[in-house]
N, C-alpha and C positions, 0 to 999 in steps of 0.2 A: 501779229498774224495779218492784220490788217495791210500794211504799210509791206509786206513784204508781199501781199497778192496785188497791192498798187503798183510796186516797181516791175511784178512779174507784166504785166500786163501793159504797163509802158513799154518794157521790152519787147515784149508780142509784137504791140501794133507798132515799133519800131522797124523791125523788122518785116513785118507786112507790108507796111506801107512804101518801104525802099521796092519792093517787090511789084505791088500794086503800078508806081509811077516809072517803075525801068522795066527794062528788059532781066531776061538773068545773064545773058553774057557778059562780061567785062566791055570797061568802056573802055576808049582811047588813052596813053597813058598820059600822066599827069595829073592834077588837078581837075577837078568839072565845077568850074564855076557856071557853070551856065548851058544852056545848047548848043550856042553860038561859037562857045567859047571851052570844046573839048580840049584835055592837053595841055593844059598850063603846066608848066614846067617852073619850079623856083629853084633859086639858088638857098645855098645851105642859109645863108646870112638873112635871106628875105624867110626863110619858114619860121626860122628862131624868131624875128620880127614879129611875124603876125601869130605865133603860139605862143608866145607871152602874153601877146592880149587878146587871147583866145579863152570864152568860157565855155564849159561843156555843152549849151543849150546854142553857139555860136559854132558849132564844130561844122555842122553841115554849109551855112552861111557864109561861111569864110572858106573852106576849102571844097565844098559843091561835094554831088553823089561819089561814096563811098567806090571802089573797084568789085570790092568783096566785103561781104559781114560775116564774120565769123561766129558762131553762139559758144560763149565758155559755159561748160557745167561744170553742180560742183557734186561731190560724190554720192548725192541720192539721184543725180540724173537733172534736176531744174537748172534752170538757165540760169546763172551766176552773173554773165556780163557780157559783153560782145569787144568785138575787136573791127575796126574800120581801115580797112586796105587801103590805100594807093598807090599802084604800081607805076615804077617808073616817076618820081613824080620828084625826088630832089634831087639838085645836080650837084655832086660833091667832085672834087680833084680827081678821082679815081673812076668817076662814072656815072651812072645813072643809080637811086636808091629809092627804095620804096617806103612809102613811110604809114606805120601802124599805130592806130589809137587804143588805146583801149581803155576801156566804160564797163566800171563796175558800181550797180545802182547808182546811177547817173551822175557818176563824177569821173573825170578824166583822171585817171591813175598814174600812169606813162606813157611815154610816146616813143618809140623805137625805127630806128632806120638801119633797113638791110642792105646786104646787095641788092640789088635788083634780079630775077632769075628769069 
């Protein structure tokens, strides 16, 4: 019970705190490494690079503020795990894709790329 009001609560001030230091709009697309530096754009070969040696607590560090955080529940209603957007942000043969994390009690679980919309 313990350990499960701990991860609750990371997640909270996860989410808070993305709140706290942005805005709520969506940024620039791409990556946000930085302020300077809205919009990075990788190639499909450079994500797979740095998500290999990416750890969950390196998620933000390496690829900067999230676009969107999503909150997953699970069916009593509590916050199960979140999901971290970035639109627009790999560039595959076909286009532009956006690529989503997702963090359940704080491990990186999968990583998925969309079209972009």
């Amino acid at each position: 019970m313990k350990s499960i009001l701990t991860k609750s609560i990371l997640l909270g001030s996860l989410v808070l705190t993305s709140f706290a230091f942005g805005s709520f709009s969506a940024n620039a697309a791409g990556f946000n490494q930085n302020a300077a530096n809205d919009g990075k754009v990788m190639s499909s070969i450079k994500f797979q690079d740095v998500l290999d040696n990416t750890s969950p607590n390196q998620l933000a560090s390496n690829f900067g503020k999230p676009d969107e955080i999503v909150m997953m529940k699970n069916a009593a209603g509590d916050v199960a795990g979140v999901i971290w957007v970035y639109r627009d942000a790999v560039l595959k043969a076909r286009g532009m894709m956006d690529a989503s994390f997702v963090l359940i009690n704080g491990q990186m679980r999968y990583v998925t790329l969309s079209d972009a919309v």
